[in-house]
ZAZAZA-72387 format. One record per residue (C-alpha): residue in three letters; residue number from 1; y negated, x negated, z. Coordinates in nm, 3 decimals. Example, Ala and Ser with C-alpha at 12.3 -4.5 7.8 and 13.67 -1.06 7.14 Angstrom:
BEGIN
<res=ALA&n=1&yy=0.450&xx=-1.230&zz=0.780>
<res=SER&n=2&yy=0.106&xx=-1.367&zz=0.714>
***
This chain:
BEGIN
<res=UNK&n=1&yy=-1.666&xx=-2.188&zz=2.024>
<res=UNK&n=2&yy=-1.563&xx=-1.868&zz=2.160>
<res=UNK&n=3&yy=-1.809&xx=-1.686&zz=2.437>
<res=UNK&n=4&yy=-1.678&xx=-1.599&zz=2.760>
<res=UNK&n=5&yy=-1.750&xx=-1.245&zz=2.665>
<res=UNK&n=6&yy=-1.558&xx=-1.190&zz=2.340>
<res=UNK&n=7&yy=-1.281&xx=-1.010&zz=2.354>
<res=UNK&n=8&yy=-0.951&xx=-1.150&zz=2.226>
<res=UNK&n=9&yy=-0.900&xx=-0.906&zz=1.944>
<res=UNK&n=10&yy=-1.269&xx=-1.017&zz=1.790>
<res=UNK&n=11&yy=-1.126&xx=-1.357&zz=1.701>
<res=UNK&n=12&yy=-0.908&xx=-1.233&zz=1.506>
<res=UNK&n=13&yy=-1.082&xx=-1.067&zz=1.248>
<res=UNK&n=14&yy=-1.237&xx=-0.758&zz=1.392>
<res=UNK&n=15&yy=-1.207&xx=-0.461&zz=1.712>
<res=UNK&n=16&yy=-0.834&xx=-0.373&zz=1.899>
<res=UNK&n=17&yy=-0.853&xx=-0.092&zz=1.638>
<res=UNK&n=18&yy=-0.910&xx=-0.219&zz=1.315>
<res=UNK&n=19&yy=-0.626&xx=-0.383&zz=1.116>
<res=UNK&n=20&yy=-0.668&xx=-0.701&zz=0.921>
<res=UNK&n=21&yy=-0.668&xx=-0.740&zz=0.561>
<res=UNK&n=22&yy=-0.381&xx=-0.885&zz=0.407>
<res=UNK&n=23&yy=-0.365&xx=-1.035&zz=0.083>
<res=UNK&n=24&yy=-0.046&xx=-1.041&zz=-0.094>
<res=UNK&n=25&yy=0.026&xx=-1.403&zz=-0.262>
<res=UNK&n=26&yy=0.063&xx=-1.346&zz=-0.636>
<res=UNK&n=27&yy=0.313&xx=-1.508&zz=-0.872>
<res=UNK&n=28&yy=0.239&xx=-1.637&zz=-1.172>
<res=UNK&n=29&yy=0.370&xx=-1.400&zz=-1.515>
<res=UNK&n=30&yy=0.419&xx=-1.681&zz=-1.730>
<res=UNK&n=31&yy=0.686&xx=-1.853&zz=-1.465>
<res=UNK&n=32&yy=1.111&xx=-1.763&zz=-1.419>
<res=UNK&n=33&yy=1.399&xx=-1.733&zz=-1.650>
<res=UNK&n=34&yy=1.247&xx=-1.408&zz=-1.834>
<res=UNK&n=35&yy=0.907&xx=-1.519&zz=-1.854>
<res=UNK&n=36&yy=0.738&xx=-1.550&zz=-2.186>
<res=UNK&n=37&yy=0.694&xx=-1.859&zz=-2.349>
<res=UNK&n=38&yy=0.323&xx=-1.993&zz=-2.440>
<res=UNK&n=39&yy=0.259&xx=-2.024&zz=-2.767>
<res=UNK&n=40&yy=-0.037&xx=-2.049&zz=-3.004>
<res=UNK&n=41&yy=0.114&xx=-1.812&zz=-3.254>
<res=UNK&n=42&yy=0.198&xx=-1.579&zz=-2.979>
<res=UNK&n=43&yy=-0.153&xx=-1.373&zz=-3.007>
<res=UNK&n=44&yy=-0.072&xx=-1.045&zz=-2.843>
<res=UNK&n=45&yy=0.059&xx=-1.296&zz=-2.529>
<res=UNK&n=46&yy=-0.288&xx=-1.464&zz=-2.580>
<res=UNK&n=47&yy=-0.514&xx=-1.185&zz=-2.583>
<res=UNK&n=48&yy=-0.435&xx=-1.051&zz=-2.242>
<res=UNK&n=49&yy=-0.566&xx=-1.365&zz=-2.101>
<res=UNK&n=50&yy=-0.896&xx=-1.317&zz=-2.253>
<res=UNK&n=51&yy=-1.172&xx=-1.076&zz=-2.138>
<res=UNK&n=52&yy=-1.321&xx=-0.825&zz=-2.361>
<res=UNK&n=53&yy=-1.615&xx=-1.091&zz=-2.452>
<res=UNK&n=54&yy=-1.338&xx=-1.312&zz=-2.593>
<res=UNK&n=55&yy=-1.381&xx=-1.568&zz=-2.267>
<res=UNK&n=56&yy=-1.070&xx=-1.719&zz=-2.102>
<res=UNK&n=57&yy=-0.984&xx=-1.532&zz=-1.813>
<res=UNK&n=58&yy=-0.991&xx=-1.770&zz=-1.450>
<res=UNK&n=59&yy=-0.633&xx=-1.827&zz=-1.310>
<res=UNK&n=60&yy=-0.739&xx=-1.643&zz=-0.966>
<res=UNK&n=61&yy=-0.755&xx=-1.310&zz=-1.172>
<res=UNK&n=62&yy=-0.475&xx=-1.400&zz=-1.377>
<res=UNK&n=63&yy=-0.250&xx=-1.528&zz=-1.151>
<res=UNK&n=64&yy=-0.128&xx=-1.808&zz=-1.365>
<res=UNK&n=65&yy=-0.023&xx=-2.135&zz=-1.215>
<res=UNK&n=66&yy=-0.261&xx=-2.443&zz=-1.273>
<res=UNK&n=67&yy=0.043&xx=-2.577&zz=-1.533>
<res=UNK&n=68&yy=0.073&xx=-2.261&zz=-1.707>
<res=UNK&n=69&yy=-0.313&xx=-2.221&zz=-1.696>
<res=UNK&n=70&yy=-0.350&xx=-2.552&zz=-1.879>
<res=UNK&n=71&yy=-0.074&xx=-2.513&zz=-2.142>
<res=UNK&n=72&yy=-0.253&xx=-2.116&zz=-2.183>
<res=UNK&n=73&yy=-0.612&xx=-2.265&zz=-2.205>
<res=UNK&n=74&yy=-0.472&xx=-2.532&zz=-2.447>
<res=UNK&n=75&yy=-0.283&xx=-2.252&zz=-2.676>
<res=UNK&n=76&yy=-0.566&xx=-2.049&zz=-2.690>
<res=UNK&n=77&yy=-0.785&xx=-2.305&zz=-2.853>
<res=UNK&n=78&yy=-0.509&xx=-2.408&zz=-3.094>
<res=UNK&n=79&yy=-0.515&xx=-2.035&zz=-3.209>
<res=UNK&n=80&yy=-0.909&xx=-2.009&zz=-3.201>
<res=UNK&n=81&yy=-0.906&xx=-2.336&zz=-3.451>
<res=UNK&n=82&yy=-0.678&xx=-2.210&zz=-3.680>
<res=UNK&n=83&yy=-0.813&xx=-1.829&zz=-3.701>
<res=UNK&n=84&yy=-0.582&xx=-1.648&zz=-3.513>
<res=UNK&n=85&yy=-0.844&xx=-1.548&zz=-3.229>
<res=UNK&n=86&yy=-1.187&xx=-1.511&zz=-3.272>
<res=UNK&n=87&yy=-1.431&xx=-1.728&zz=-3.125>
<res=UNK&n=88&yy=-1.618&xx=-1.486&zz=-3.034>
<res=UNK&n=89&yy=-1.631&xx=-1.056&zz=-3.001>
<res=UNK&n=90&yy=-1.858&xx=-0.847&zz=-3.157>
***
């Protein structure tokens, strides 16, 4: 509900003077013809979706698409089982 003495320019997102934020969309890295493929054996691909505490990174800091996220989350925990990645950091 919009008071009869807003100004036009509050409504959308601040003063006449200010400029609004925009967020650029991001694409996912692990989609398109050059893209890598996932792969469990792949660890150097793997570790740079894993934080310094050896935790999956989210896909809205990654960027990866809820497909790739799955197949990456999946791949990662094939590679933890068999030794490849640590469970864990030091």
């Amino acid at each position: 509900m919009a008071y009869p003495s807003e100004a036009p320019s509050s409504a959308q997102g601040g003063p006449a003077g200010r400029r609004v934020f925009f967020r650029r969309r991001k694409s996912c890295p692990l989609t398109g013809t050059s893209a890598p493929k996932i792969d469990y054996k792949d660890v150097k691909l793997l570790t740079r979706f894993i934080s310094e505490r050896g935790k999956m990174l989210p896909s809205r800091i990654t960027s990866v698409s809820c497909k790739k996220q799955r197949e990456l989350s999946r791949a990662i925990k094939r590679a933890r089982n068999l030794a490849l990645l640590a469970f864990v950091v030091q």
